[in-house]
C-alpha positions in Angstrom: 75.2 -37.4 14.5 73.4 -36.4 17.7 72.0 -38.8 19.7 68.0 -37.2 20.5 66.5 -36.7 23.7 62.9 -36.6 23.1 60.7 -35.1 25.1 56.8 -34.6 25.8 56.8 -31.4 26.8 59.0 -28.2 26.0 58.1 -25.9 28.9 60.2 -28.6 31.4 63.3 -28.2 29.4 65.8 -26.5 30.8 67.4 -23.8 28.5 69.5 -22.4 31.1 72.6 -23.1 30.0 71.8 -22.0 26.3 73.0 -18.5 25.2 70.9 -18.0 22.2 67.8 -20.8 22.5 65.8 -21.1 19.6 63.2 -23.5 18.3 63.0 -24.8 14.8 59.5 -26.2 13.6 59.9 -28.8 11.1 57.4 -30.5 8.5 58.7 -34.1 8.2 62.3 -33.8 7.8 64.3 -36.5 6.8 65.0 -38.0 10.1 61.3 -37.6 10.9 59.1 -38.1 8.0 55.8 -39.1 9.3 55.6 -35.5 11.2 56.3 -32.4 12.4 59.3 -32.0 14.9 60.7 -29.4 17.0 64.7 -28.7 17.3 66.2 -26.7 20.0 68.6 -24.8 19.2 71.6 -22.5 20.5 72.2 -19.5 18.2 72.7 -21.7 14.9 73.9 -25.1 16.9 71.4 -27.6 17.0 71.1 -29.4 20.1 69.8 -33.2 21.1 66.5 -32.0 22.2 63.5 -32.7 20.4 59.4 -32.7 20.1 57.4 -34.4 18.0 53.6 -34.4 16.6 51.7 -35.1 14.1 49.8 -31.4 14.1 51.1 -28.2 13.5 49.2 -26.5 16.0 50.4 -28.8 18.7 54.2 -27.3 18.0 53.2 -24.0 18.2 51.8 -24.6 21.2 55.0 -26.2 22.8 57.0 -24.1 21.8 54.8 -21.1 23.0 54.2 -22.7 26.5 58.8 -22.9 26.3 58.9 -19.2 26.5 59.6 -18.8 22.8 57.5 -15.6 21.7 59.0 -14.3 18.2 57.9 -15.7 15.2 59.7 -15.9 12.1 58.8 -17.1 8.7 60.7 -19.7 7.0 63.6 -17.7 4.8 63.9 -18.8 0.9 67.2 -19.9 1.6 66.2 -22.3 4.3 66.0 -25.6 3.9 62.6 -26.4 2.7 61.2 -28.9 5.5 61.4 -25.5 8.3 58.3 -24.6 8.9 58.8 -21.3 11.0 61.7 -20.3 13.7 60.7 -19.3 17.1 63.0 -16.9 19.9 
């Protein structure tokens, strides 16, 4: 299991040394139940870096102020607590 680094902010992360970084909004996933959380990922590896909230809005927000600019709707095969995916 990964050990999380959370974090209070997304734009001071450092993707530098991802090749493909993505963002995964979540609606209270098992690990996080009580909220919405925020995954960084690279290309389809999830990494230990994570945001939490209690609003929606406040994700998007992150994750827009990151860099991450194209939106993608969560696919009928994911798994049903992914909100959206961000590149």
């Amino acid at each position: 299991m990964i050990k999380n680094k959370f974090v209070g902010t997304l734009k001071d992360v450092d993707f530098s040394e991802l090749i493909f970084p993505v963002a995964v909004i979540y609606n209270k996933p098992k690990d996080f139940p009580t909220c919405f959380a925020v995954r960084i990922f690279d290309g389809n590896k999830p990494t230990n870096v994570v945001f939490l909230s209690t609003k929606l809005e406040e994700c998007r927000k992150e994750v827009n102020k990151a860099g991450f600019a194209l939106w993608c709707g969560r696919d009928k095969r994911d798994d049903k607590c992914i909100v959206e995916t961000w590149m």
